[in-house]
N, C-alpha and C positions, 0 to 999 in steps of 0.2 A: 686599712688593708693595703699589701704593696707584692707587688711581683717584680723581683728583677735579681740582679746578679753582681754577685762584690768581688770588684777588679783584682783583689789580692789572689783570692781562694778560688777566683772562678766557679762559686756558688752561688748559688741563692734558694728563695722559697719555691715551692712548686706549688699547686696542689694535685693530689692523685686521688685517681679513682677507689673505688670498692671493687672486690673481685665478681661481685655480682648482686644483683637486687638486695639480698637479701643474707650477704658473708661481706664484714666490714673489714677483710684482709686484704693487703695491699693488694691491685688489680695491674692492669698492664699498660693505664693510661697514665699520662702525666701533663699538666700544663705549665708554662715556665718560660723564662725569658733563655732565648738561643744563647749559650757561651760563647761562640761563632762570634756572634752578630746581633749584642745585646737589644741593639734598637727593636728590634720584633721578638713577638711570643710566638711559639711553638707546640704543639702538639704531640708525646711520641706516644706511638703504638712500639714497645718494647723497641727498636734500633729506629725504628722510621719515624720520620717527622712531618706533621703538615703545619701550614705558617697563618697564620692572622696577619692581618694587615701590619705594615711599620708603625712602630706608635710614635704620635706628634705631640701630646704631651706629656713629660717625663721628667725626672728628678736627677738630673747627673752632676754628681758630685766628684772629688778625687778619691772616695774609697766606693762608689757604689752605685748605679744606674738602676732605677725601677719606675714604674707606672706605679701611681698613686690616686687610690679610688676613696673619695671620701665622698658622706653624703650631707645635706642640708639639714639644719636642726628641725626637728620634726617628720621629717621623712621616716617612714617606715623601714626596717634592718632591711637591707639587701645582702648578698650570698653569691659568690661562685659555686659554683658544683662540678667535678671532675663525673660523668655520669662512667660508668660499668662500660658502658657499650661505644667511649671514647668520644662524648658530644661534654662542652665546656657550654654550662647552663647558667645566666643572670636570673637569678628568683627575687624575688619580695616577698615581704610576709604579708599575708591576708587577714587583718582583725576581723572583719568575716564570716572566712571559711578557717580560722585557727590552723593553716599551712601554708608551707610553703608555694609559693605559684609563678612556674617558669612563663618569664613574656621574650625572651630571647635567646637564644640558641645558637651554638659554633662548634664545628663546621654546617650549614645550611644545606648545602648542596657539594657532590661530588669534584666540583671544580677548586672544593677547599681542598682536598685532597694535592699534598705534594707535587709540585710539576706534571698534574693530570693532564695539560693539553700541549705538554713538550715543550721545546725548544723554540725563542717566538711563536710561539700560539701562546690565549689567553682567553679565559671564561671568559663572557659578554654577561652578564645577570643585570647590566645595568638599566635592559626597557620591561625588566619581567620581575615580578615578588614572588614569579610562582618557584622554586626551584628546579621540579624537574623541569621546565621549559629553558635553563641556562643550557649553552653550547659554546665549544669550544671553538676560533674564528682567530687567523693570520691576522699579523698587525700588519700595517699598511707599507705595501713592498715587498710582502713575500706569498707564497703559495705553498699548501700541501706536500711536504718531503713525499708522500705516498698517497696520492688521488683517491686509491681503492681502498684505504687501509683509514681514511678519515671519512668516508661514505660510510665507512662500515662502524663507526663510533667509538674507532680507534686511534686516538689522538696521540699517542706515545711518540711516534715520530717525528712530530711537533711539523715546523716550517723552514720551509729556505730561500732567500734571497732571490728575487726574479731576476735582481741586476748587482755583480759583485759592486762592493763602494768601495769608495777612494777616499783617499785623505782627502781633499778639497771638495769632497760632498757636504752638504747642509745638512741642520738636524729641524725634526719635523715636532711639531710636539703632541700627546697623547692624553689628554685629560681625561680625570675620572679611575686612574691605576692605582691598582694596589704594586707596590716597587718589588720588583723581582728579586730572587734571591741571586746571592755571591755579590753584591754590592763590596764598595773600598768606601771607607767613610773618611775624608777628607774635613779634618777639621778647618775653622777659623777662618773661613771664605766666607766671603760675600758673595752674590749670586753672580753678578759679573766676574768675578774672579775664578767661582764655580766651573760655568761656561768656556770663560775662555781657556784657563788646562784643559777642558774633555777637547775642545776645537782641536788647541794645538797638540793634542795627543791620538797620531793615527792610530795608537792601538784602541781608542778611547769609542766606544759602542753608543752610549746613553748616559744622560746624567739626568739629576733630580735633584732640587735644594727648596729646601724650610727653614722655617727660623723655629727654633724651640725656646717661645717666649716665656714658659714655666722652669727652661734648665737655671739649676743652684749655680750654677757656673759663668763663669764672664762669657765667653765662646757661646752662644745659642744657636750658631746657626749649625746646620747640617746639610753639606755638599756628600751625595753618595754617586761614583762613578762605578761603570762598567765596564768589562772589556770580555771577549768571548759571546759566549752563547747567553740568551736572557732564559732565564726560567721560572714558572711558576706566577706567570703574570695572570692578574684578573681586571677585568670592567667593572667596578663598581658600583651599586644603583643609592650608596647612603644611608641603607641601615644599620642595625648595631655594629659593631666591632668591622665595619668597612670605610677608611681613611684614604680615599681617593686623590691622589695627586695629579698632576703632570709629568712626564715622563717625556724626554728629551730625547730622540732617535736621530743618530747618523742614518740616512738614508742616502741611497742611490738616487742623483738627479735633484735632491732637493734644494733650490735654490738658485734652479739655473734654468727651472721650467718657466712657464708663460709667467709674464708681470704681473697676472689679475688674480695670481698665487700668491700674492705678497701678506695678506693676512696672516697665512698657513705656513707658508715656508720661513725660518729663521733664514735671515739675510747679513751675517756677521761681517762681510768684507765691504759692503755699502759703505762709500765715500758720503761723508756726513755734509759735505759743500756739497751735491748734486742729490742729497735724498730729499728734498723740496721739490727736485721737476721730477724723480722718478715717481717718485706717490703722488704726486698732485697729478701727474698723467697717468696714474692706473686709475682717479676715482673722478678725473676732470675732464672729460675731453675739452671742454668750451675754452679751460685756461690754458691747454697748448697752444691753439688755435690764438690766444692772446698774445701769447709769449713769442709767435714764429711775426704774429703783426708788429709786435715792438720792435723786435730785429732787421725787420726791412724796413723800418722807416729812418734809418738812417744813423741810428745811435748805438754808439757801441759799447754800451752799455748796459743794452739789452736783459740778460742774464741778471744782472742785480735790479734791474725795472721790474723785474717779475717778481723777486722775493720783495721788493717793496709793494707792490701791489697786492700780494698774498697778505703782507703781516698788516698793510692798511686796512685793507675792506675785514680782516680778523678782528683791529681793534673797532671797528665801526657797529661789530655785530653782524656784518653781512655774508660771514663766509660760503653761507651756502649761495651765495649768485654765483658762485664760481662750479655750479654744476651745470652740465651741460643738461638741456630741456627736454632732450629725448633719453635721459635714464633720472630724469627728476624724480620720475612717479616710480620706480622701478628699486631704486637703490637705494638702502638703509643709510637717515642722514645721518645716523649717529657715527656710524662706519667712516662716512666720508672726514665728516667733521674729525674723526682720532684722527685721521691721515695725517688730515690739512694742521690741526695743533700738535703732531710728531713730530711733523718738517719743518715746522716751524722753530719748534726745541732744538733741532739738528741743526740750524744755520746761523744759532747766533753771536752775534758780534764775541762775547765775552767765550772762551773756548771752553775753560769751566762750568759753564753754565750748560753746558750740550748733553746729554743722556748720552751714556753709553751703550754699543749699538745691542749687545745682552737684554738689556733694560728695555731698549725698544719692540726687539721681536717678544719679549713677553709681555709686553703691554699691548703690541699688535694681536698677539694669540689671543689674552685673555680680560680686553680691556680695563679701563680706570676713569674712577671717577673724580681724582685724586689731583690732579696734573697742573702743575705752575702755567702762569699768563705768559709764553713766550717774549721775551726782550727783542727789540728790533734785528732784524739780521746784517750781518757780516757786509762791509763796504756802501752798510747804510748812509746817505745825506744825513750827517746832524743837523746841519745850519736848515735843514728844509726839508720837514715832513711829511709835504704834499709828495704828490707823484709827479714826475717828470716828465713833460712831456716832449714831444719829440719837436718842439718850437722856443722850447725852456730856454731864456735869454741867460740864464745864471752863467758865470763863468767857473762852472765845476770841469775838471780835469776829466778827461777820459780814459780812465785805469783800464787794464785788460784784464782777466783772470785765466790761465789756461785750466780747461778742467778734460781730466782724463775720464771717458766713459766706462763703468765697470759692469759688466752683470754680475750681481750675487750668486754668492755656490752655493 
């Protein structure tokens, strides 16, 4: 079975309801991939539409884009159901009870309903299975267009901006979203590529990218941008027909707030020669304190003694000695540990070899377990491994490096 829509004719399958329990005449529901905006199914109630989640795996070909629902050999028939009263029902048959029997159901709650919580506003369903306990809740940096009028469980007016943004604001990222509607899909990007167009595009609101490892097509991946107003966003909690993403927000301020925000905030303008001492001082204090003793003791070469110090006691096993002892017991070492192996990727010798700073803040937001052994860093000692100390008889040269300090927007 397949739902989707053929890029000539601008059709496809639907399937539609009954006009009622019990009259098999066509009814007023219908479910079917958006013409719009093939990537999501839709919902109409005769003109009006409500949206299911973006689908992530999909068959797109050069005549035809659909979701594709096949079942295992021996599985029992499964079934859509367009129901009368506008609910899309997954059944299975019952050898059993000899009927059909719904274990899943779309829309759940009111919040499936079309941009029911406005303009930035967005269901929460994600700590709750009960339905009616879902509520509608501002994304993070706005408030209430109307105070009185979302007390009152009137969310129409959706949300607005505490603080207008600017082009050189950061983007925040939102896990667990269903992708709003009016999306631009942007093909043939890579995620870095993704990123940085919405960066460098002021009109550019939020972005979002997947790789569609099932598309027929060379092109799998999927960059979708924003500009304007977001609508019809939800929290997702992971049950059926809900595909939770990441969602990418220009926000006011982000990126330019306190260092110990650096997890959470995308840091895209971070200078990759100094993102070693900025992170290693949001999760080390004790290796500052190392790096300002190196400096007064006389060698001016201080700054590179440090990333040799870091990438040593990393290859030794020891990087957590580089936490300072009063947030030893306090702070997540896995956390520190991503830092200390990011900064590490960011400074090395080979410039190729550096992660892109895209790649980083989404590895910062949503960790990995994945991640290459960092190569020495940048103005490392070949001839001499060890660390240098401030007595070191070697006759190495004393380079200088100017490095300019930047805060992230």
């Amino acid at each position: 079975m397949k739902l989707g829509m053929n890029y000539r004719t601008h059709s496809g399958a639907r399937i539609v309801s009954w006009k009622s329990a019990s009259d098999p005449l066509l009814g007023s529901f219908a479910f079917g991939a958006d013409p719009a905006r093939p990537l999501q199914m839709i919902i109409w109630n005769g003109r009006a539409a409500g949206e299911s989640a973006i689908y992530t795996a999909v068959v797109n070909t050069d005549d035809e884009i659909y979701a594709s629902f096949t079942l295992p050999d021996g599985a029992p028939p499964m079934q859509y159901l367009m129901s009368y009263s506008g609910d899309v029902e997954l059944q299975s048959w019952s050898n059993d009870s000899s009927k059909w029997v719904t274990f899943a159901k779309y829309p759940p709650r009111d919040c499936s309903t079309f941009n029911y919580c406005g303009a930035f506003g967005y269901c929460d369903s994600s700590s709750s299975t009960d339905a009616a306990s879902s509520t509608c809740r501002c994304i993070e940096g706005f408030d209430p267009t109307s105070g009185v009028e979302w007390s009152n469980g009137n969310f129409s007016q959706g949300c607005r901006r505490k603080e207008p943004v600017r082009c050189a604001d950061g983007f925040v990222g939102l896990p667990g979203m269903k992708m709003p509607d009016g999306y631009t899909f942007v093909p043939n990007r890579s995620f870095e590529e993704c990123a940085t167009g919405c960066i460098r595009d002021c009109s550019c609101v939020a972005y979002a990218y997947a790789n569609l490892s099932s598309s027929a097509k060379k092109d799998s991946t999927r960059c979708l941008v924003w500009s304007g107003e977001l609508i019809d966003m939800e929290k997702v909690a992971g049950s059926w027909g809900d595909f939770g993403e990441t969602l990418y927000l220009r926000l006011a301020g982000a990126g330019r707030g306190p260092k110990t925000s650096a997890v959470k905030y995308a840091l895209p303008v971070l200078l990759a020669s100094i993102f070693i001492l900025t992170t290693i001082f949001i999760c080390v204090p004790k290796f500052k304190e190392l790096a300002v003793k190196r400096l007064s003791t006389g060698s001016k070469q201080g700054i590179v003694e440090f990333r040799k110090k870091a990438w040593n006691l990393w290859n030794k096993g020891k990087a957590e000695t580089m936490i300072d002892s009063s947030i030893v017991k306090s702070c997540i070492l896995d956390e520190v540990l991503l830092c200390i192996h990011l900064a590490l990727l960011c400074v090395q010798e080979n410039h190729d070899d550096r992660p892109h700073m895209p790649k980083v803040v989404r590895i910062l937001e949503n960790g990995s377990k994945s991640l290459v052994a960092p190569n020495r860093p940048a103005y490392f000692d070949k001839r001499n491994t060890g660390i240098m100390e401030g007595g070191d008889s070697s006759n190495n040269s004393n380079n200088t490096v100017t490095l300019t300090v930047l805060e992230g927007r």
